[in-house]
VEXGUMI-264508 format. One line per 4 residues: number of its first residue (from 1); their letters; for each residue x, y, z of N, C-alpha, C. Coordinates in nm, 3 decimals. Atoms other than C-alpha are relative to their C-alpha. Last residue first. Layout:
NUM) a) X/Y/Z/X/Y/Z/X/Y/Z  ...
END
This chain:
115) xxxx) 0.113/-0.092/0.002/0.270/-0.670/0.740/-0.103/-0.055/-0.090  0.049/-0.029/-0.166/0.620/-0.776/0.680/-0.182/0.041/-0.033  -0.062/0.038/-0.070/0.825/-0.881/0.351/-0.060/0.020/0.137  -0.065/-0.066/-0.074/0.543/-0.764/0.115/0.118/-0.079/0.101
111) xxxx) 0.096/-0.001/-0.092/0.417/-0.987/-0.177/0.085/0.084/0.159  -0.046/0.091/-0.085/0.369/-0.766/-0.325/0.016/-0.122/-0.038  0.031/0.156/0.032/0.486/-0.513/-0.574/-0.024/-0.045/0.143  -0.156/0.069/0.097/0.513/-0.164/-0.425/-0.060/-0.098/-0.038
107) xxxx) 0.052/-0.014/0.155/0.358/0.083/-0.136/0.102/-0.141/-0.116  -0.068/0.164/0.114/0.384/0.140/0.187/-0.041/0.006/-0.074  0.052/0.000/0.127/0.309/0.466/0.376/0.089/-0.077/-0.083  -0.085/0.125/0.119/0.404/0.481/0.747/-0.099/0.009/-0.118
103) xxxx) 0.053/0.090/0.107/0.294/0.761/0.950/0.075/-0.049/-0.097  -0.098/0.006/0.163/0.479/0.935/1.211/-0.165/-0.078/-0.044  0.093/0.071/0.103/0.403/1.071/1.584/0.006/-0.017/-0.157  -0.018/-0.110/0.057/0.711/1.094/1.807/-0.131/-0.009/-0.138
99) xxxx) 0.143/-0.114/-0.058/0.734/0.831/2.044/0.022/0.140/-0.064  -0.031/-0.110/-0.058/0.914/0.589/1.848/-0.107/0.068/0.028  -0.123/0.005/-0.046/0.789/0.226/1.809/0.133/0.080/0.075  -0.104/-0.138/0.038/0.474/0.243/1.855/0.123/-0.047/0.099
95) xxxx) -0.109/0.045/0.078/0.316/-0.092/1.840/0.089/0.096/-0.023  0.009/-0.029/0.173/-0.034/-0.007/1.919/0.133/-0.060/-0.071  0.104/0.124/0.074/-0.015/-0.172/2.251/0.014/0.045/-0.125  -0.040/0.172/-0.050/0.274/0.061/2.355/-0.060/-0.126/-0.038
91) xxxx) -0.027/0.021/-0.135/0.144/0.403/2.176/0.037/-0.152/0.013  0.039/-0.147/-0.110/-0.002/0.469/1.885/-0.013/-0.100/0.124  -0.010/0.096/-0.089/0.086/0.292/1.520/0.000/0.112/0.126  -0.006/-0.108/-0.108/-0.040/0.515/1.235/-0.024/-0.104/0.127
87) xxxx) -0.021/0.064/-0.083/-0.035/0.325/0.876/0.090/0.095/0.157  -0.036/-0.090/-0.074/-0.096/0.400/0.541/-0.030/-0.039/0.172  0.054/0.029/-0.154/-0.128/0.163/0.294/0.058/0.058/0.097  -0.145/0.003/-0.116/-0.034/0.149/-0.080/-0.073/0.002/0.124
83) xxxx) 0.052/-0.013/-0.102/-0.218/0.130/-0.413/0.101/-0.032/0.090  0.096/0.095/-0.031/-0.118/0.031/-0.773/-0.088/-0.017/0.147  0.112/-0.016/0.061/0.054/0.318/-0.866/-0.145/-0.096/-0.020  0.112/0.068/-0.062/0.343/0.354/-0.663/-0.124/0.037/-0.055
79) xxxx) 0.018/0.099/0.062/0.630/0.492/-0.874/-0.141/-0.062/0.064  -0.114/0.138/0.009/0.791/0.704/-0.622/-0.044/-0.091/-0.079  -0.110/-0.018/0.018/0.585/0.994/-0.725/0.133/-0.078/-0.016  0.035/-0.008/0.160/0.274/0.861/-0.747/0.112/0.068/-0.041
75) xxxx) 0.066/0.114/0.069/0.287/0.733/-0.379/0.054/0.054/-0.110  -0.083/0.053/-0.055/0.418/1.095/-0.245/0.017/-0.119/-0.100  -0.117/-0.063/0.091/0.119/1.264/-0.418/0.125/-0.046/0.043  0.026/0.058/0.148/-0.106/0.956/-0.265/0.074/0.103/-0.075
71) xxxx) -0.022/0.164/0.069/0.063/1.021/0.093/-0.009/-0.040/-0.149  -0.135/0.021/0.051/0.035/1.392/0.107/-0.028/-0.137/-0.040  0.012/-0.049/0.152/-0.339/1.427/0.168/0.142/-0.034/-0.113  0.049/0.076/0.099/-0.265/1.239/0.476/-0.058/0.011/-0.117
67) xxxx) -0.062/0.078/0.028/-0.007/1.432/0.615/-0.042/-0.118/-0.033  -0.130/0.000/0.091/-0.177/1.753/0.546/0.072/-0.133/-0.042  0.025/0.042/0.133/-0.492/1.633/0.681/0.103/0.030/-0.100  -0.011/0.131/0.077/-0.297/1.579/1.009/-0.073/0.012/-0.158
63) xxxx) -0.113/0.065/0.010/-0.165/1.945/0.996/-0.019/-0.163/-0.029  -0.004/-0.005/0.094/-0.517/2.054/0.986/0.117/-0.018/-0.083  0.086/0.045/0.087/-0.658/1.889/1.235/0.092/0.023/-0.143  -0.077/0.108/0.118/-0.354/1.939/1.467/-0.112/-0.023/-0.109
59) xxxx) -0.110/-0.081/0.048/-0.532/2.230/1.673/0.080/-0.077/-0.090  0.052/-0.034/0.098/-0.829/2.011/1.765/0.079/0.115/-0.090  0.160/-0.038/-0.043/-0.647/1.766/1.931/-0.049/0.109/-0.129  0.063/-0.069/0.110/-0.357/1.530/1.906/-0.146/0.070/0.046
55) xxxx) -0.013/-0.120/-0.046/-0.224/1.393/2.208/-0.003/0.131/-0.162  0.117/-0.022/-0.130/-0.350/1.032/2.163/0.042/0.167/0.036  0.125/-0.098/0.004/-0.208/1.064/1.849/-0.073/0.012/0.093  0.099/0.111/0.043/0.121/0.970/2.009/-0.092/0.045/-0.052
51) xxxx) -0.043/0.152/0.004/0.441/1.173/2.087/-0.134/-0.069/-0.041  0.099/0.035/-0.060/0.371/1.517/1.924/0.041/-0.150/0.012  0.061/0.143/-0.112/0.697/1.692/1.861/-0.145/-0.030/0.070  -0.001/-0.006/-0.185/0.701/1.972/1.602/-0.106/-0.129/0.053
47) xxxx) -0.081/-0.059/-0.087/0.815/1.874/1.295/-0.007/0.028/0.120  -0.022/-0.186/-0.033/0.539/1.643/1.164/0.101/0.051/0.089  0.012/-0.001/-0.123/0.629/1.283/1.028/0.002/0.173/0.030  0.042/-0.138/0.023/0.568/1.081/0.733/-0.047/0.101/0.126
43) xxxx) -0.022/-0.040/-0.127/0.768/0.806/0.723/-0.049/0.119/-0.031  -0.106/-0.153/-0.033/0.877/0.618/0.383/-0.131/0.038/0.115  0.002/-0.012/-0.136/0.817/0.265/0.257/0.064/0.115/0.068  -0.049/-0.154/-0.023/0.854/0.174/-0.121/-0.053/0.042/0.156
39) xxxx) -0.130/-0.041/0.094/0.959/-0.198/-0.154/0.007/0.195/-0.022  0.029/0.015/0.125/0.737/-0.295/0.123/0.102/0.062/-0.139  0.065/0.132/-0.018/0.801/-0.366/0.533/-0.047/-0.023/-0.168  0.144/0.002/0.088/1.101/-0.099/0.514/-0.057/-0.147/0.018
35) xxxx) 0.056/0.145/0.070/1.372/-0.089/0.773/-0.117/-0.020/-0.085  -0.097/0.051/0.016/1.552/0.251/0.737/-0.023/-0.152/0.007  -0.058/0.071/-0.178/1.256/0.400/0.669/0.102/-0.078/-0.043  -0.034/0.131/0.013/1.260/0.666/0.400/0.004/-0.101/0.116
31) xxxx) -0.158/0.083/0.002/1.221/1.030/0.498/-0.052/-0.168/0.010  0.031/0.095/0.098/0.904/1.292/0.466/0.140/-0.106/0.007  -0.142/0.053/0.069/0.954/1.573/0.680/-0.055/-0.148/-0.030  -0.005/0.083/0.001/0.628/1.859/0.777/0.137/-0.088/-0.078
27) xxxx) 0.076/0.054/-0.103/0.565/2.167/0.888/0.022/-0.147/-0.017  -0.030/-0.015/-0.125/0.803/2.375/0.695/-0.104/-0.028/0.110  0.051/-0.080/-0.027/0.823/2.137/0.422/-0.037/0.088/0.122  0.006/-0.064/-0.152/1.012/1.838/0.353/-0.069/0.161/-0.036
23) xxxx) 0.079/-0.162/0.053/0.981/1.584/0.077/0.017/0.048/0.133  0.062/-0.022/0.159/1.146/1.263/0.006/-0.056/0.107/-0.006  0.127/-0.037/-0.005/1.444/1.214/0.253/-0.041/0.025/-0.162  0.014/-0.025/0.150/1.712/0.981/0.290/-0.152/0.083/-0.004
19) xxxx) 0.041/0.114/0.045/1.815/1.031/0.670/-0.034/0.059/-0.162  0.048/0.040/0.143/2.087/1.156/0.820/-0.102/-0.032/-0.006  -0.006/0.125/-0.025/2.102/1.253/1.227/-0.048/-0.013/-0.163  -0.127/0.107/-0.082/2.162/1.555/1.391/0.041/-0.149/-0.076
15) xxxx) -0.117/-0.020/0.119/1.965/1.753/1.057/0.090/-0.062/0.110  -0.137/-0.114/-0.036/1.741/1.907/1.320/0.120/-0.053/-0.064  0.101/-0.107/0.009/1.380/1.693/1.205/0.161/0.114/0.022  0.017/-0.009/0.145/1.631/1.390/1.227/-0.042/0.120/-0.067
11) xxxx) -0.087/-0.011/0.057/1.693/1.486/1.597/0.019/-0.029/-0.153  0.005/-0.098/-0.004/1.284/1.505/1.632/0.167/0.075/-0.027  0.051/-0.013/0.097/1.269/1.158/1.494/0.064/0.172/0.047  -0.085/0.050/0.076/1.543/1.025/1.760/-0.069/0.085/-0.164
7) xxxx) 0.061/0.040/0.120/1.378/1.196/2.010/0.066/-0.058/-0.154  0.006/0.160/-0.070/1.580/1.302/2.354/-0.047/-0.064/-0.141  -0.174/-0.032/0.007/1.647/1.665/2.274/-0.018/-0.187/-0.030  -0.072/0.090/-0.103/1.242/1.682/2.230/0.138/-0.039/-0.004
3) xxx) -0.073/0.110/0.041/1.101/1.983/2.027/0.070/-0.113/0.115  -0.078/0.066/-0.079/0.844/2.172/1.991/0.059/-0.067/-0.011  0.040/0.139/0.015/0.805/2.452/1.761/0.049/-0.081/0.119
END
């Protein structure tokens, strides 16, 4: 797999670095954000390092439908049953924050604190 020494997600992915997680599998880690924009707010991010989707191709297909099939069994787990929102920021204009590609999945009462 790849990995970046440098990556703050990809040191999470190697256990350097806590976080609260909700599901992990050996392609994919599931962990809480440490700032949430909704009352349930977790990170859904593949193990080996891809920084943006701009470097996604036809070899990730089936890894991303993983990590968006996940979301609504995720959702319905933490309680989220009223709908949630998934969310794939990419690159400098997009708003990416780390370069490591994630998805956000909110969920909860609103009215949200962000977003």
């Amino acid at each position: 797999m790849s990995h970046d020494p440098n990556c703050i997600f990809c040191k999470i992915v190697a256990g350097q670095i806590p976080s609260k997680k909700a599901f992990e599998d050996a392609e994919l880690l599931v962990f809480h954000d440490i700032n949430p924009w909704a009352p349930v707010h977790v990170l859904i991010i593949p193990k080996v390092h891809i920084t943006t989707l701009y470097d996604v191709g036809p070899e990730h297909d089936a890894l991303l439908g993983r990590m968006l099939a996940l979301a609504p069994k995720l959702m319905r787990e933490l309680g989220v049953v009223n709908g949630f929102r998934t969310l794939i920021n990419t690159g400098d204009d997009g708003r990416q924050e780390v370069p490591h590609l994630h998805m956000h999945v909110m969920g909860g009462p609103r009215p949200w604190s962000k977003g």
